[in-house]
SERO-4910 file (N, C-alpha, C, O; in steps of 0.05 Angstrom, whole numbers):
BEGIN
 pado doro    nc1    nc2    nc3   cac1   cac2   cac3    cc1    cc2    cc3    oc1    oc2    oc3
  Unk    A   2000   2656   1987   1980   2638   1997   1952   2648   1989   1945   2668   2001
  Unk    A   1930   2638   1965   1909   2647   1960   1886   2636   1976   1863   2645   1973
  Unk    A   1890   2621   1990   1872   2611   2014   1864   2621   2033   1870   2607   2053
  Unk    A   1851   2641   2040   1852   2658   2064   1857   2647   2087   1874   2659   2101
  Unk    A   1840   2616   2101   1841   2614   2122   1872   2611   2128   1880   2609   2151
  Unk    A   1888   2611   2109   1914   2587   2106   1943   2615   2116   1964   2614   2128
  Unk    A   1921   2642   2098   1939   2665   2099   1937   2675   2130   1958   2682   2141
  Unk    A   1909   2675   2146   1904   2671   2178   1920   2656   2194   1934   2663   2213
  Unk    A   1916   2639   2187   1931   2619   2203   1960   2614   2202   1972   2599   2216
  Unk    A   1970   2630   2181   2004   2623   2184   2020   2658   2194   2042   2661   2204
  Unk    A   1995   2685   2187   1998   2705   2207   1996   2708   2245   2006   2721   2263
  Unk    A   1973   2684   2240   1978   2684   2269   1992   2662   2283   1987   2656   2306
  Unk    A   2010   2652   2267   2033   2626   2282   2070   2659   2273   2090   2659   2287
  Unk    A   2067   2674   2256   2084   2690   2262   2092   2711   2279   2113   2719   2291
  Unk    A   2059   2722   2274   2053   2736   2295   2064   2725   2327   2078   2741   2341
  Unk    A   2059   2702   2335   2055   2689   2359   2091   2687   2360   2106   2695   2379
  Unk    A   2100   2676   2337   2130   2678   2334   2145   2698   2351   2157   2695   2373
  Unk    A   2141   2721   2331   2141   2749   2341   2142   2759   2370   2158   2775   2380
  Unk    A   2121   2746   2382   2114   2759   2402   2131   2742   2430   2138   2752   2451
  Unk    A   2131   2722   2422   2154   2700   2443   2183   2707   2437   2201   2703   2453
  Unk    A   2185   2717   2417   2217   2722   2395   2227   2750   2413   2251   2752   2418
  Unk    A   2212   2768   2422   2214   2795   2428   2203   2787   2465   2207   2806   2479
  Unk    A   2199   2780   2469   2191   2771   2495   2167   2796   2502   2175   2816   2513
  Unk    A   2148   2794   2497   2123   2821   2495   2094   2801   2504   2090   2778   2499
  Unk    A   2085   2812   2512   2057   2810   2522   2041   2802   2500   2029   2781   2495
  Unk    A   2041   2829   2485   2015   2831   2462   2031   2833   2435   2054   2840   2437
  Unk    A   2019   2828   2407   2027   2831   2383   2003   2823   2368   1987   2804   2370
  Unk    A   2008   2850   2349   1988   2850   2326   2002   2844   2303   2023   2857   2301
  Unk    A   1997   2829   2283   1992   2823   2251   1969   2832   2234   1945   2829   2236
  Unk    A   1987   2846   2214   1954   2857   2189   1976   2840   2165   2001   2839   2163
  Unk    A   1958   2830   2153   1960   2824   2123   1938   2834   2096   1917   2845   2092
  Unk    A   1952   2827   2088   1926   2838   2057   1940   2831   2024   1964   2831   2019
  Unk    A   1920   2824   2006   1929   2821   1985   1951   2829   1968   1961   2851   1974
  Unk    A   1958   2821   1955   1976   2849   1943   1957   2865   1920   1933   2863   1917
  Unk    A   1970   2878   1910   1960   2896   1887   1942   2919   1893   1944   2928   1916
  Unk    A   1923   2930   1876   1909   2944   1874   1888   2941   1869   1875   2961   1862
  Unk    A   1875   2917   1869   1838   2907   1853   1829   2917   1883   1837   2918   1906
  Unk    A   1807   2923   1870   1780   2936   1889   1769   2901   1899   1766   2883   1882
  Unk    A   1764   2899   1924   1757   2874   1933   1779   2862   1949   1775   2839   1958
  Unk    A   1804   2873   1954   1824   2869   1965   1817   2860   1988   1799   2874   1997
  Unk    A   1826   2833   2012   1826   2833   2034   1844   2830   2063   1867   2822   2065
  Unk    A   1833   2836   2077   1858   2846   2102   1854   2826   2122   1830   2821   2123
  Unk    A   1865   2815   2133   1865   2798   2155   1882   2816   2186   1901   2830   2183
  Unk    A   1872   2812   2210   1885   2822   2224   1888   2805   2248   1869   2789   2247
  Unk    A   1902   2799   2269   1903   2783   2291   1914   2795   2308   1931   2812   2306
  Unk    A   1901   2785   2330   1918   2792   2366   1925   2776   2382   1908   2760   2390
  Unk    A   1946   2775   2388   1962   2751   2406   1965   2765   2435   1975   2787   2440
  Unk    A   1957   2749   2448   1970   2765   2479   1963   2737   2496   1945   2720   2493
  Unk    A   1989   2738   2521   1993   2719   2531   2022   2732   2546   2033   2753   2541
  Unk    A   2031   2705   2573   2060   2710   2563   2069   2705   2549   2059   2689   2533
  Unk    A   2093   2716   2545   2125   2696   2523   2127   2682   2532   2132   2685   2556
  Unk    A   2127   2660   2522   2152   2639   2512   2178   2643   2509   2187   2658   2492
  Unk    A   2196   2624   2531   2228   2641   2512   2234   2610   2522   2229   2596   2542
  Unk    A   2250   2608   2497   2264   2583   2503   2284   2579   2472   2278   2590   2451
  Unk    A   2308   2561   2475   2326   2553   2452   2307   2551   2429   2314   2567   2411
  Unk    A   2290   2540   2424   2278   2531   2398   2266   2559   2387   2270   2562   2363
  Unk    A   2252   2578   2401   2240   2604   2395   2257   2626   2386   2253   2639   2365
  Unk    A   2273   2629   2397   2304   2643   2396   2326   2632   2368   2343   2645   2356
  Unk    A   2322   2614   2365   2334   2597   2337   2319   2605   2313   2332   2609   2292
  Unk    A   2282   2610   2316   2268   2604   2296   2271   2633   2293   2273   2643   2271
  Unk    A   2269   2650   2320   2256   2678   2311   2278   2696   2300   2275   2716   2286
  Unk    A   2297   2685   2307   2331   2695   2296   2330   2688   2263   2340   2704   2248
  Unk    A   2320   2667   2254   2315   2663   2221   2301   2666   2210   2302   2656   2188
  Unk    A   2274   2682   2217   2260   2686   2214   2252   2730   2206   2244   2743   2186
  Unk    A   2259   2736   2230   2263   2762   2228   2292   2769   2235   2298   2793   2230
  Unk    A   2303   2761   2240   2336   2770   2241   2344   2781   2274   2327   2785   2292
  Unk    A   2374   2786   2275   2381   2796   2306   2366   2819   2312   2356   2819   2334
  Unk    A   2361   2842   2293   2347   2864   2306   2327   2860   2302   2316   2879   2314
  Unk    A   2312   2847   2292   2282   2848   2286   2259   2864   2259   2235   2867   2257
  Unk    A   2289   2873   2236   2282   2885   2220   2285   2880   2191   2282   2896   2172
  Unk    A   2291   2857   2191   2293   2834   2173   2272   2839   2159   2251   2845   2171
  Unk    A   2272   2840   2132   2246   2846   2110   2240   2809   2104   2255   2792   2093
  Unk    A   2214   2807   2114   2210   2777   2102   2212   2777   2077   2218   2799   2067
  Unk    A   2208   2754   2058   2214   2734   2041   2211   2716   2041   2206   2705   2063
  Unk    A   2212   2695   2008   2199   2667   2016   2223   2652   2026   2218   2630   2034
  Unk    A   2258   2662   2028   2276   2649   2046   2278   2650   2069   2292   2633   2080
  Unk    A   2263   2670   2083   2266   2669   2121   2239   2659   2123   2232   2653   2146
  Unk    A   2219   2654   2099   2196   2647   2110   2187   2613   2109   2164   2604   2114
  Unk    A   2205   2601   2103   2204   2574   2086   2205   2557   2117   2226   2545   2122
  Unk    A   2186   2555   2135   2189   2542   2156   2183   2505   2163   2161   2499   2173
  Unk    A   2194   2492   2159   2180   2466   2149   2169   2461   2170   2146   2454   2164
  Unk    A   2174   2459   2193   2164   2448   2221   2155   2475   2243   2169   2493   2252
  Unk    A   2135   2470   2244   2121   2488   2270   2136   2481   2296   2146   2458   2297
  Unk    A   2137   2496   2315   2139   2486   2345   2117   2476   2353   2098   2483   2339
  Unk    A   2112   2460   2373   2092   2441   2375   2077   2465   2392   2053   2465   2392
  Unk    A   2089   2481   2406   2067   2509   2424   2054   2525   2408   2038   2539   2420
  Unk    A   2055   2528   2381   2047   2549   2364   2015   2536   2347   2010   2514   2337
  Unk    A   2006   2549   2350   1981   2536   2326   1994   2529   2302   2015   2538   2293
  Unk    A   1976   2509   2290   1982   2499   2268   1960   2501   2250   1962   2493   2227
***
């Protein structure tokens, strides 16, 4: 995603994922470019709230990061076509 606001905004709908997926309070997300050029940037976010737990969160967060939670993303667990309607968009 070379769009920043676009790279923000889809860390903090995973993030938020994450954090309903694991049933937790708080959760942080950092992102950042790839490579090595000087000018590189980082994005970071904080989610806190309760969880959310429900069938649809538990479905997404299970394909998303996997049963234990240690699932290495990719653009196949990441390919989400539809948001939940509770998550920012």
């Amino acid at each position: 995603m070379a769009d920043r606001t676009q790279r923000r905004d889809y860390l903090t709908f995973l993030t938020t994922l994450l954090k309903n997926y694991r049933g937790v309070r708080r959760a942080i997300g950092i992102a950042t470019e790839a490579g090595m050029a000087h000018g590189r940037s980082y994005d970071f976010v904080h989610v806190e709230g309760e969880p959310i737990s429900n069938s649809e969160v538990q479905a997404l967060g299970l394909k998303v990061f996997g049963g234990d939670g240690g699932r290495l993303m990719d653009k196949s667990n990441l390919d989400i076509a539809e948001r939940p309607k509770f998550f920012p968009s």
